[in-house]
C-alpha positions in Angstrom: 89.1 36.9 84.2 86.9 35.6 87.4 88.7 36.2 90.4 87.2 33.6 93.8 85.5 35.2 96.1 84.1 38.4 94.5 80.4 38.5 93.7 79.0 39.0 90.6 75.7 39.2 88.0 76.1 36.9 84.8 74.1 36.8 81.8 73.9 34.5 79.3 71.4 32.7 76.4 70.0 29.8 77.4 69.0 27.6 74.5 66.8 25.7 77.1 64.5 28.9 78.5 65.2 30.2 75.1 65.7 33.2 77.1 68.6 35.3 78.6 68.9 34.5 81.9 70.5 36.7 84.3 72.1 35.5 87.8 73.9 36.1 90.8 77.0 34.4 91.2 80.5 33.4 92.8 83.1 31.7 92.1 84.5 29.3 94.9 87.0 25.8 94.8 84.4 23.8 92.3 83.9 26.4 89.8 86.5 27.0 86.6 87.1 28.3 82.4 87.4 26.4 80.6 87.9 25.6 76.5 84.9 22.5 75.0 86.3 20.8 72.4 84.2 19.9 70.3 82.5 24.0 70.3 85.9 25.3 70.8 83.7 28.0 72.3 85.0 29.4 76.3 82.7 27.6 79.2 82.3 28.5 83.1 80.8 26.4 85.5 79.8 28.7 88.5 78.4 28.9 91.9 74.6 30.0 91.3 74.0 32.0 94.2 70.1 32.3 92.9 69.2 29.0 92.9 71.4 28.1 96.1 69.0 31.3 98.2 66.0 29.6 96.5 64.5 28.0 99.6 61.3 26.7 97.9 63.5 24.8 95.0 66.5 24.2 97.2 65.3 23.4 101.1 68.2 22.0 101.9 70.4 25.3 101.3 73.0 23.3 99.4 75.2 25.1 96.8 73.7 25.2 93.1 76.4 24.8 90.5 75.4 26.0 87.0 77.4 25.3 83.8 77.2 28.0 80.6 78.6 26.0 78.1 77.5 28.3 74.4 80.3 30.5 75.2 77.9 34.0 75.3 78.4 35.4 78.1 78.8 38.4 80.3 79.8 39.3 83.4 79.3 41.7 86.0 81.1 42.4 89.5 78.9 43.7 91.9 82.0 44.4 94.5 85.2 46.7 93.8 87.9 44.4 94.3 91.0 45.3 95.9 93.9 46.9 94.9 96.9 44.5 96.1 98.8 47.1 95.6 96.9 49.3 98.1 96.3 47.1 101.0 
């Protein structure tokens, strides 16, 4: 489960890089699981917060969205969350 708001480090294979590629991320209003039909194999589409802190590639400073869509995946939170239960 991705919870909004909570950093975190994803890894995944990229058939493109052919290459695991490893990234920070978040999760914010745009971003989602999902199912791909045709693969039947889990996707997430994520707020890449490497490429968005990339000033040379991204000047503007506008959010990078990136899509993992081969259903290999892992990922990492890089904050405790809270405990609801405990606030």
């Amino acid at each position: 489960m991705i919870i909004k708001g909570v950093p975190f480090i994803i890894k995944y294979f990229s058939k493109k890089a052919n290459a695991i590629i490893e990234r920070k991320g978040i999760v914010d209003d745009k971003c989602k699981e999902w199912v791909a039909k045709a693969t039947q194999l889990p996707c997430f589409d994520y707020h890449d917060i490497t490429a968005t802190e990339n000033t040379v590639d991204n000047p503007s400073g506008e959010p990078q969205y990136r899509k993992v869509s081969n259903g290999f995946y892992s990922v990492q939170f890089t904050k405790k969350q809270k405990d609801n239960n405990n606030e």
